[in-house]
DRENDRENRO-531332 format. One record per residue: residue in one letter; x, y, z of N, C-alpha, C in turn. Coordinates in steps of 0.2 Angstrom, whole numbers, padded with zeros to 4 digits. Layout:
BEGIN
{atom A, {X, Y, Z}, {X, Y, Z}, {X, Y, Z}}
...
This chain:
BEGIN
{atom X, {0003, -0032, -0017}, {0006, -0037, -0013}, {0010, -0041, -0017}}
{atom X, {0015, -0046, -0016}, {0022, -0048, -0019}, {0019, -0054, -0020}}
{atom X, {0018, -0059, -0024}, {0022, -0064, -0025}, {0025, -0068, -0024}}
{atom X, {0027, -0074, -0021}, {0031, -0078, -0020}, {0030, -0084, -0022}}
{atom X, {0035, -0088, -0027}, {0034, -0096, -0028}, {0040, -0098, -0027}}
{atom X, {0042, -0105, -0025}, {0047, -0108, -0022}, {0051, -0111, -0031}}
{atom X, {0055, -0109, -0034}, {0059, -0112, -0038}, {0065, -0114, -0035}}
{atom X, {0065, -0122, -0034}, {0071, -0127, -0032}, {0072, -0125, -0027}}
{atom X, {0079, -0122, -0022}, {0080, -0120, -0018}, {0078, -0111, -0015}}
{atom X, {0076, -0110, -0019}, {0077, -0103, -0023}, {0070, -0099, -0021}}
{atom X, {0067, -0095, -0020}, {0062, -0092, -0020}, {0062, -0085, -0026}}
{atom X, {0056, -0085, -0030}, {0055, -0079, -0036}, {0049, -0074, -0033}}
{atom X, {0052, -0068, -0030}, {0048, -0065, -0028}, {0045, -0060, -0032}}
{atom X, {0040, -0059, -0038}, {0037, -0053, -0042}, {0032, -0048, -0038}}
{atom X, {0032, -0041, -0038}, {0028, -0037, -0037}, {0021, -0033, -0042}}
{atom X, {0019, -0032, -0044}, {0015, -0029, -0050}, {0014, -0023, -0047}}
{atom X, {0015, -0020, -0054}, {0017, -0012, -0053}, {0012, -0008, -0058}}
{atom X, {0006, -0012, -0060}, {0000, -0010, -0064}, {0002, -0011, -0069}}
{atom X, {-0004, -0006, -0075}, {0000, -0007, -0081}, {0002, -0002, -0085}}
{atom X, {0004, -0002, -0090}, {0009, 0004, -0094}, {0003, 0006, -0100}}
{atom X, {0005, 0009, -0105}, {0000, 0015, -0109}, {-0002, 0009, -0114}}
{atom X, {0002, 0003, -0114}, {0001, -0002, -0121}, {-0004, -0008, -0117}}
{atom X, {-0007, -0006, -0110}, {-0009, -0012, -0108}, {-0003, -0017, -0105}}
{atom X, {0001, -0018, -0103}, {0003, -0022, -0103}, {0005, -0022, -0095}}
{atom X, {0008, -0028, -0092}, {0006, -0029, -0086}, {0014, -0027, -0083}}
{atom X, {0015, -0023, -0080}, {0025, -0020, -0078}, {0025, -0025, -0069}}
{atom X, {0029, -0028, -0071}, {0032, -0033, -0066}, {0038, -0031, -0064}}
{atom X, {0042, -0032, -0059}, {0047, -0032, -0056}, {0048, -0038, -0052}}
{atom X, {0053, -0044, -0053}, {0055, -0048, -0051}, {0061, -0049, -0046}}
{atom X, {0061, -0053, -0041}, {0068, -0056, -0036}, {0068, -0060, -0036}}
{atom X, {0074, -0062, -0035}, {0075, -0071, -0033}, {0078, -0069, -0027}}
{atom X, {0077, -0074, -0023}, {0079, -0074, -0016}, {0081, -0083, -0014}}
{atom X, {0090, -0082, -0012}, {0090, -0088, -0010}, {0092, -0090, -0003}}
{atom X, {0088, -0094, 0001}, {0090, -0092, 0009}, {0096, -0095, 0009}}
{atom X, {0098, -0093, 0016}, {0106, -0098, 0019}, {0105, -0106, 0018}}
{atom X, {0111, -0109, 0017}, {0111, -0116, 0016}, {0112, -0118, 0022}}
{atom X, {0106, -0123, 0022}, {0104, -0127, 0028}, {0098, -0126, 0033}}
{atom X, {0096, -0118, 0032}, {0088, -0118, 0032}, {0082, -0121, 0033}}
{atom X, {0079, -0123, 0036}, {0073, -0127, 0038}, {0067, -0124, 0032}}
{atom X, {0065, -0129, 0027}, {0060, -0126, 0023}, {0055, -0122, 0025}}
{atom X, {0053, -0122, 0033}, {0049, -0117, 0036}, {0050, -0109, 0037}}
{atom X, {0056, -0110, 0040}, {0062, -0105, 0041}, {0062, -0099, 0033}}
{atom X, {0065, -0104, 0030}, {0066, -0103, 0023}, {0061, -0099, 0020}}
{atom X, {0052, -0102, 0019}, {0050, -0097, 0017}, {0047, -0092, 0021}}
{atom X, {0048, -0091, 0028}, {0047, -0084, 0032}, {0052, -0079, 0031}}
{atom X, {0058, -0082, 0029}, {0064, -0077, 0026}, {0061, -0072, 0020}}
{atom X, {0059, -0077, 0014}, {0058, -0077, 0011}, {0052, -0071, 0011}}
{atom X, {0046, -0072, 0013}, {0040, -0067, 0017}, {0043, -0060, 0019}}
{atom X, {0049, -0059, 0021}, {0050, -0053, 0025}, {0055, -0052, 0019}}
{atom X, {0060, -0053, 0015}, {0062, -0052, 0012}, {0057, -0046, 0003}}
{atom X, {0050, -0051, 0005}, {0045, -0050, -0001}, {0043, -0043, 0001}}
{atom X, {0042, -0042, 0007}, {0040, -0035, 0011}, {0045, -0030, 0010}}
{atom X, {0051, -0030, 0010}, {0055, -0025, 0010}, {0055, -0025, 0002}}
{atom X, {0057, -0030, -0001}, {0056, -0028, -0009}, {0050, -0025, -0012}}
{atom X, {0044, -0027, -0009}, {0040, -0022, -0010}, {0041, -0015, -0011}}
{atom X, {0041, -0014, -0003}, {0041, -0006, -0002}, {0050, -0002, -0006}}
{atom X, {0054, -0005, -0007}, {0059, -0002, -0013}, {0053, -0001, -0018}}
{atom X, {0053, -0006, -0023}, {0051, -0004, -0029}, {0046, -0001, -0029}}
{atom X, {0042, 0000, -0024}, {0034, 0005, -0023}, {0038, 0014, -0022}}
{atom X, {0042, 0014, -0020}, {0047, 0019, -0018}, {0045, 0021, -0010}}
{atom X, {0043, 0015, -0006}, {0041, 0018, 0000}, {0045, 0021, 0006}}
{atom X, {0047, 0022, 0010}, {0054, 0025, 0015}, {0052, 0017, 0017}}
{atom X, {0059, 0011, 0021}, {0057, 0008, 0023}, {0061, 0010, 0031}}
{atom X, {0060, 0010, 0037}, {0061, 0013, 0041}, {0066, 0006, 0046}}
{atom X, {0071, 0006, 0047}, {0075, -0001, 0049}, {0070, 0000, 0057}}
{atom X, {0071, -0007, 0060}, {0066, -0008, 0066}, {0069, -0005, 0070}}
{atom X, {0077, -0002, 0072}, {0080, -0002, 0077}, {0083, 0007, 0076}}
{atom X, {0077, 0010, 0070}, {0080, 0017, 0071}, {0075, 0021, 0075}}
{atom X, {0078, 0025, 0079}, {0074, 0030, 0083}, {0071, 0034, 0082}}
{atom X, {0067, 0039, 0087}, {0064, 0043, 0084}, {0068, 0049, 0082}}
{atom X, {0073, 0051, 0086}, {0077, 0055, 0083}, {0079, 0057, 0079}}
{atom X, {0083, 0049, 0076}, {0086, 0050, 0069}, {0079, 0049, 0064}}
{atom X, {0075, 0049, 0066}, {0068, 0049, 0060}, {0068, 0056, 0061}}
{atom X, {0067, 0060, 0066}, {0066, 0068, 0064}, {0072, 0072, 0062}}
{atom X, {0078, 0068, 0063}, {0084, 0073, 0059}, {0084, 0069, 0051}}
{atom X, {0080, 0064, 0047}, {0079, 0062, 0043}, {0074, 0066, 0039}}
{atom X, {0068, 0067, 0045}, {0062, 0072, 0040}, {0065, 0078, 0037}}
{atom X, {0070, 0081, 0043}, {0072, 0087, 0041}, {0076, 0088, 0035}}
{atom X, {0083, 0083, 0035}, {0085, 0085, 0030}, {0083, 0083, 0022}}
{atom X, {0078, 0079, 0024}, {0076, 0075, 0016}, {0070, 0077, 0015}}
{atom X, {0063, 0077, 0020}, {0059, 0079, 0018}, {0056, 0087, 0018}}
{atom X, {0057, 0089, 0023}, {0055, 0098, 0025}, {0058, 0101, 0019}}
{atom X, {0065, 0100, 0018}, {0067, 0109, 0012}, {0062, 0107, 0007}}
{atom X, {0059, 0100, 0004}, {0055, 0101, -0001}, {0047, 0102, 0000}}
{atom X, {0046, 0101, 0006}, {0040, 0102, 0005}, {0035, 0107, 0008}}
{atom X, {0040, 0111, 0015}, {0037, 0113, 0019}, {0042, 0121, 0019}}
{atom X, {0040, 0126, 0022}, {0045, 0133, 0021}, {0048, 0130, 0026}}
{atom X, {0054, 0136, 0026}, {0060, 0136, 0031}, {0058, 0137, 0040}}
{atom X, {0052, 0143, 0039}, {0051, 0144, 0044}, {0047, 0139, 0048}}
{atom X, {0042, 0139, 0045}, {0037, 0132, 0048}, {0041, 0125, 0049}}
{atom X, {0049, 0124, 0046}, {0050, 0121, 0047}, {0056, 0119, 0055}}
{atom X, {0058, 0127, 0055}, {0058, 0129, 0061}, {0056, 0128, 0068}}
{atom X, {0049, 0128, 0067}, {0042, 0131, 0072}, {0042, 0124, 0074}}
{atom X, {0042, 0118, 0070}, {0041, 0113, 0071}, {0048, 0108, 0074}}
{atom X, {0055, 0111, 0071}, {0060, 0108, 0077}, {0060, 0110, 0084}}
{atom X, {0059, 0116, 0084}, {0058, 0122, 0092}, {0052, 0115, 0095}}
{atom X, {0046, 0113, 0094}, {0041, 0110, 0096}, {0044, 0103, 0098}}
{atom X, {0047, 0100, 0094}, {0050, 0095, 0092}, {0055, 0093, 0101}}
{atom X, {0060, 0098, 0099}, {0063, 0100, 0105}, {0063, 0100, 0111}}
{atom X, {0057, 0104, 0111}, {0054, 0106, 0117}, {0051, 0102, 0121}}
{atom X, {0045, 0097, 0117}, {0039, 0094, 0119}, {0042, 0085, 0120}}
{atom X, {0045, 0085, 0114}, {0044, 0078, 0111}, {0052, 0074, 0113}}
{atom X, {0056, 0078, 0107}, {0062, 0073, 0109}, {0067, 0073, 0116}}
{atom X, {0065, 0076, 0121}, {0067, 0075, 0129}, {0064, 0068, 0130}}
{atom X, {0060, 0064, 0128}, {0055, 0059, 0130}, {0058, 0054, 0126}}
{atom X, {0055, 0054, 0120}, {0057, 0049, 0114}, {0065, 0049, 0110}}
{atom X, {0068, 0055, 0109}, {0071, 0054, 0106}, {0078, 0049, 0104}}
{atom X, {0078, 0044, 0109}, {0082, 0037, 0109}, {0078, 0033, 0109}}
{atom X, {0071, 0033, 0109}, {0066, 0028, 0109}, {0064, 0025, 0102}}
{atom X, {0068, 0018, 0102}, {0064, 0014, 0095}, {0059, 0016, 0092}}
{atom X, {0057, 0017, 0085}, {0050, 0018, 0083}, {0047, 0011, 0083}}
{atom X, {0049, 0006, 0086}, {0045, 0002, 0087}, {0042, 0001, 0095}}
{atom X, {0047, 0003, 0099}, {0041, 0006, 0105}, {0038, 0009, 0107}}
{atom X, {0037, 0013, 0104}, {0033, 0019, 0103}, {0027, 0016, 0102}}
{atom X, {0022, 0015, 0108}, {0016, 0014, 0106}, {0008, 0021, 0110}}
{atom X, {0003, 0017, 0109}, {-0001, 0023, 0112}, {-0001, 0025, 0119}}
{atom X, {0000, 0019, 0124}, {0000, 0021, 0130}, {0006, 0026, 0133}}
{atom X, {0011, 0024, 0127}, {0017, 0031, 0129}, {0018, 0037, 0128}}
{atom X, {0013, 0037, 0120}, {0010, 0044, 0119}, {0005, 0047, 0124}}
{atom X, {0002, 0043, 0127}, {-0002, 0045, 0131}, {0002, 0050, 0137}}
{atom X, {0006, 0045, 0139}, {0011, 0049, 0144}, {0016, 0057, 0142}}
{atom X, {0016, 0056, 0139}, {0019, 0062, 0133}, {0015, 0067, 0134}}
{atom X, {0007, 0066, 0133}, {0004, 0073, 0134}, {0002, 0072, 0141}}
{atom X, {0002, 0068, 0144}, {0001, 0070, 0152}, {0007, 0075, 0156}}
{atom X, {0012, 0075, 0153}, {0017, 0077, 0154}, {0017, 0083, 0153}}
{atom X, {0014, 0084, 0145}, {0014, 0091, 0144}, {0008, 0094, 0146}}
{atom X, {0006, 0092, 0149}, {-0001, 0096, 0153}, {0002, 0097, 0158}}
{atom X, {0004, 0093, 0163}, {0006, 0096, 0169}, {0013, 0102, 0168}}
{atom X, {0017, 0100, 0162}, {0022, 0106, 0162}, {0019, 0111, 0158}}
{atom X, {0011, 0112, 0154}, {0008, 0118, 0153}, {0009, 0117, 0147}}
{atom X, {0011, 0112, 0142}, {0012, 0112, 0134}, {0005, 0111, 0133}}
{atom X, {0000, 0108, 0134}, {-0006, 0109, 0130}, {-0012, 0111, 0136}}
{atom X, {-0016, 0113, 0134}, {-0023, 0116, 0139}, {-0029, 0110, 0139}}
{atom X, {-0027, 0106, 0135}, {-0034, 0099, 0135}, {-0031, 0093, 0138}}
{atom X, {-0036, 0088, 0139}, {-0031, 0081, 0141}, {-0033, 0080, 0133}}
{atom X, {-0026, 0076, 0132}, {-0028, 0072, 0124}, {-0023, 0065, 0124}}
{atom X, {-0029, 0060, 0123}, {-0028, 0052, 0124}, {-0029, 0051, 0119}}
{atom X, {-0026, 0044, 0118}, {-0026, 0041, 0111}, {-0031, 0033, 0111}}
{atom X, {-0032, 0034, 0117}, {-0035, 0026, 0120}, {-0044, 0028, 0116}}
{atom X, {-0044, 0022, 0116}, {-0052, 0021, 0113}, {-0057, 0025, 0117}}
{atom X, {-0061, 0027, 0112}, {-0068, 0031, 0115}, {-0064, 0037, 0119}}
{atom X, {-0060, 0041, 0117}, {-0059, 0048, 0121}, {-0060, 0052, 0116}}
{atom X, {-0061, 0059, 0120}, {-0063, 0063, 0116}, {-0056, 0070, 0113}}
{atom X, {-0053, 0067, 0108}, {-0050, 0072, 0106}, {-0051, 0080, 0104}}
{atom X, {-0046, 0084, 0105}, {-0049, 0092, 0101}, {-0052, 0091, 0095}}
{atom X, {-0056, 0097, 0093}, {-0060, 0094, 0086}, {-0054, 0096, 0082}}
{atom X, {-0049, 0102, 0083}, {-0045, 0101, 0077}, {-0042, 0097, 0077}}
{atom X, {-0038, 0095, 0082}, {-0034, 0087, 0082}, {-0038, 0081, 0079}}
{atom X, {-0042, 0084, 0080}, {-0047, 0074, 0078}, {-0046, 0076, 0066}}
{atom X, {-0050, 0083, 0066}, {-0050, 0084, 0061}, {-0046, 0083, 0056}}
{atom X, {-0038, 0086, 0058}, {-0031, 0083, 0055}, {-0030, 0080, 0055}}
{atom X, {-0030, 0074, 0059}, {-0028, 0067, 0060}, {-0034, 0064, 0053}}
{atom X, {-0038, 0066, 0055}, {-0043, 0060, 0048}, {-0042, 0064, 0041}}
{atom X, {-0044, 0068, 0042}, {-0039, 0072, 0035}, {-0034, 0070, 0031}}
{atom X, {-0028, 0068, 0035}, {-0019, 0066, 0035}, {-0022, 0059, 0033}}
{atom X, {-0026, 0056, 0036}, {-0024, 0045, 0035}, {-0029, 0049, 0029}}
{atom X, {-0034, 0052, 0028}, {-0039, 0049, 0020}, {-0034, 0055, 0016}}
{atom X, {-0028, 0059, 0016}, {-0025, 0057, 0012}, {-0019, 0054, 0009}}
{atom X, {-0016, 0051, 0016}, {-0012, 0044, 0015}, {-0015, 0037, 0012}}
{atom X, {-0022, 0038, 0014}, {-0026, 0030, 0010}, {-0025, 0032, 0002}}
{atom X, {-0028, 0039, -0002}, {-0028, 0040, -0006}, {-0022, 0038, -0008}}
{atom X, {-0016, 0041, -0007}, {-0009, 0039, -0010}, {-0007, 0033, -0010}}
{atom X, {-0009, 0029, -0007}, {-0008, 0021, -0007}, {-0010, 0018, -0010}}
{atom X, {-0016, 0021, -0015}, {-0020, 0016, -0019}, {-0025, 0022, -0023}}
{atom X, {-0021, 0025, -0027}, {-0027, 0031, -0030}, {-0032, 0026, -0036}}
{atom X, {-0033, 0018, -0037}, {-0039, 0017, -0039}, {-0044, 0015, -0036}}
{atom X, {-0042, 0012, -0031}, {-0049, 0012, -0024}, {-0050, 0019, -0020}}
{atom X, {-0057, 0018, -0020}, {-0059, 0022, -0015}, {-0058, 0020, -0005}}
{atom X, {-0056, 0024, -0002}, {-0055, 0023, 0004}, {-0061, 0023, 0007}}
{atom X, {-0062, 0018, 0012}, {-0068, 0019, 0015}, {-0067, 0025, 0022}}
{atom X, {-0075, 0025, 0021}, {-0077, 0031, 0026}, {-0076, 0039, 0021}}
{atom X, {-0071, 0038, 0015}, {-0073, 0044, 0010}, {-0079, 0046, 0007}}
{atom X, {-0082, 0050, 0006}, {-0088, 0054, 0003}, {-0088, 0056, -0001}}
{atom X, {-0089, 0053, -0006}, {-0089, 0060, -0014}, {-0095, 0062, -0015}}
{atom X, {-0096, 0070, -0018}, {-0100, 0072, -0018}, {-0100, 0076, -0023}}
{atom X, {-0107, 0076, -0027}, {-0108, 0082, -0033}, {-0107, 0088, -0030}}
{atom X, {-0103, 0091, -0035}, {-0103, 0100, -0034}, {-0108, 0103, -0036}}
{atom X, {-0109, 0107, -0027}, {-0116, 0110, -0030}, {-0115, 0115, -0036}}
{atom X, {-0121, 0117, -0039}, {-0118, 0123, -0045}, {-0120, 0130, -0040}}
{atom X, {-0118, 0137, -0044}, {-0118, 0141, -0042}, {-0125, 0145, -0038}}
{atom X, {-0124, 0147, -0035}, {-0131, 0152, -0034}, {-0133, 0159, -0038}}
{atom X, {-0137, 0160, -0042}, {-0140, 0166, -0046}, {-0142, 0173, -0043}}
């Protein structure tokens, strides 16, 4: 979490970025100064959102502008994230899907309204045009496929993990390994 203290008219935004091999505590500092004539309230709300984006830079996080869509996020995945991490094919298999299922719907649709009742419609969709054989809702207390439910919790405990490899995430379980059978 960022820091913020109000120097003069000025705002000093610090990040903490843990510590380095000598102890020692690795900072990364902003100054942020709002538009002249600003309302001191104004001011530090600028400031606050300002702290959020400089965050996620120095952390190295993607920051996703409010007003991009889904589309251009999956022509982003493809070309920056898929050649590294995922093969050609599979990578494939999943624009064909993409295509097929998803971007007729969303594809001009802000990642900001994109919310669960429209997902909801999305697979209602693809069940009456045959894309899935189950209903699957994203609304409270439904019951999802066990492999859908399974990857989905899988994926966030290891996105918590990456967020913060010194906490433990709640809901994970560690467990001694058992030793061999003789």
């Amino acid at each position: 979490m960022a820091t913020i203290a109000k120097r003069g008219a000025a705002f000093r935004i610090t990040v903490s970025l843990g510590y380095d091999a000598d102890y020692k505590q690795i900072r990364k500092t902003l100054t942020y100064n709002p538009p002249p004539g600003t309302a001191p309230q104004k001011a530090r709300k600028l400031a606050e959102e300002q702290a959020v984006l400089f965050e996620q830079r120095v952390r190295g996080l993607p920051s996703y502008g409010e007003n991009m869509t889904f589309g251009q996020l999956c022509d982003w995945f493809f070309t920056t994230i898929a050649p590294n991490k995922i093969r050609e094919r599979t990578a494939d298999n999943y624009r064909q899907s993409l295509n097929y299922y998803v971007l007729p719907t969303f594809r001009n649709t802000k990642l900001k309204d994109i919310t669960p009742a429209r997902l909801d419609l999305l697979f209602a969709d693809m069940q009456k045009g045959g894309g899935v054989s189950e209903t699957v809702t994203l609304r409270e207390g439904s019951n999802l496929p066990d492999l859908v439910k399974n990857k989905m919790v899988k994926t966030a405990k290891k996105w918590a993990c990456q967020m913060s490899p010194c906490e433990k995430p709640s809901g994970v379980k560690y467990s001694a390994p058992t030793p061999p059978k003789r």
